[in-house]
Structures are given as structure tokens and as C-alpha cells.
N, C-alpha and C positions, 0 to 999 in steps of 0.2 A: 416154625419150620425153618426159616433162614437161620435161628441160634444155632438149631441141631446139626444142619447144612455144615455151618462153618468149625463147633467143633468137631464134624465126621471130619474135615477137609484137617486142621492142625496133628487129629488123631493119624493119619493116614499120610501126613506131610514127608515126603514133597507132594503138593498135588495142585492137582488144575479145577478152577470151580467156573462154567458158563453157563453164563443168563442168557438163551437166545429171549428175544423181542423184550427188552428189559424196560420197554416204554407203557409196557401193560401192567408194570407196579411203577414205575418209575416216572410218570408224566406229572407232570404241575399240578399242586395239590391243592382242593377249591376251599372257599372258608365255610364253606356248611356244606354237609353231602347229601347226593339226592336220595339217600336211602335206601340203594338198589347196590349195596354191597361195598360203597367208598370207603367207608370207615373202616373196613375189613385191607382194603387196599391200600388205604393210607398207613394201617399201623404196619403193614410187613413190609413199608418204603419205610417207613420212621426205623424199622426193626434194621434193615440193610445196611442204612447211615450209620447206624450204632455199630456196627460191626465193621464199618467201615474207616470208623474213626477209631477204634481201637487197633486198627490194622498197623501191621510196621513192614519196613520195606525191606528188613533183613530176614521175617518171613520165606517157608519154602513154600507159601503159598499163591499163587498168583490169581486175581479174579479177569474175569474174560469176559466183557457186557459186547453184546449184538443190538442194534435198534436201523432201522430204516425211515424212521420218524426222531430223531436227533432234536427236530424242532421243539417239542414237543416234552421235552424231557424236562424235571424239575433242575432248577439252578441251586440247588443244595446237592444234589449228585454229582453235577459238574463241578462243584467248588475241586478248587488245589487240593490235595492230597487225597482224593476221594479217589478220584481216576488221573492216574499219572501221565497219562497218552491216548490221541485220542489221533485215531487211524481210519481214512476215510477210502473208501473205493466205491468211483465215482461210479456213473450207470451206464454199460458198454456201447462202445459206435456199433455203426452199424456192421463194420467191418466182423467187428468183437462177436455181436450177436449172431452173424452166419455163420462163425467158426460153434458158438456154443449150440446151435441146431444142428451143426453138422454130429460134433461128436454122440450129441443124444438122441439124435438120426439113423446112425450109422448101419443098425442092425433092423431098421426096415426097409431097407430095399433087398 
């Protein structure tokens, strides 16, 4: 599915491709799986990379990873040229959080 993903995205280019929660194929890969679907997980992470590393930056492709668990992520994703930027927004003060209840508030009172 990620092959097909990437040539729909070069067939259709310019285009935008996003992985929200990109830690549920993309976290640290174990050396034996427990058998409960890993190796399914691991090969469409091995599948990503590959497509990753074929990528070029003259591409009107741009790939677009989300994760909230960063930690957790394999250090083969992260290497250089895989992901060019890595752009963090951090978790809102408290200030931040009563403006974000206010606005999704608004239309109950």
C-alpha cells in the first residue's frame, strides 16, 4: 500500500502525502516479533524507508509525518535525508488551553 500511496502521489504531483500518528508503523523495530501482527508492521516501515530513500528533493512531492511520541520513533526514519525538518510544537500553557476551551466552547452557552 505505501508503493501504490507514493506512485498515486508522483502520478498526481505536485502533491502533499500525510502520515498522521506515523509512530504506529514507524516506532523501533524489535529483533523477533511477538506474532500479534509486527512483521506486518515492520515490512510497510522497511516499505516507507525504501521509498524514502529513493525520494529527491527536486520532487513536487512533499511527505508530511505527525507523531506525539517522537520518542519512540525508529532511528532509521530519523537518519538525514529521510526527514529533512523536524518541527516541534510544544504542549500549550495554561493561558493557551483556556483560549483553545474558549473557542470550542463558544457555541454552548
Amino acid at each position: 500500500m505505501v508503493r501504490e500511496l507514493f506512485v498515486m502521489a508522483r502520478e498526481h504531483a505536485p502533491s502533499i502525502i500525510f502520515m498522521d500518528e506515523i509512530d504506529s508503523i514507524g516506532s523501533a523495530r524489535m529483533e523477533s516479533g511477538s506474532g500479534n501482527g509486527d512483521s506486518e508492521v515492520q515490512r510497510t516501515m522497511l516499505e516507507l524507508l525504501n521509498q524514502l530513500d529513493g525520494f529527491e528533493a527536486s520532487n513536487k512531492i512533499k511527505v508530511l509525518m505527525a507523531t506525539n511520541r517522537i520518542d519512540i520513533l525508529d532511528q532509521a526514519l530519523l537518519r538525514p535525508g529521510r526527514i529533512d525538518r523536524k518541527i516541534e510544537f510544544p504542549n500549550p500553557n495554561e493561558e493557551s488551553r483556556r483560549d483553545i476551551l474558549k473557542i470550542h466552547s463558544r457555541r454552548m452557552i
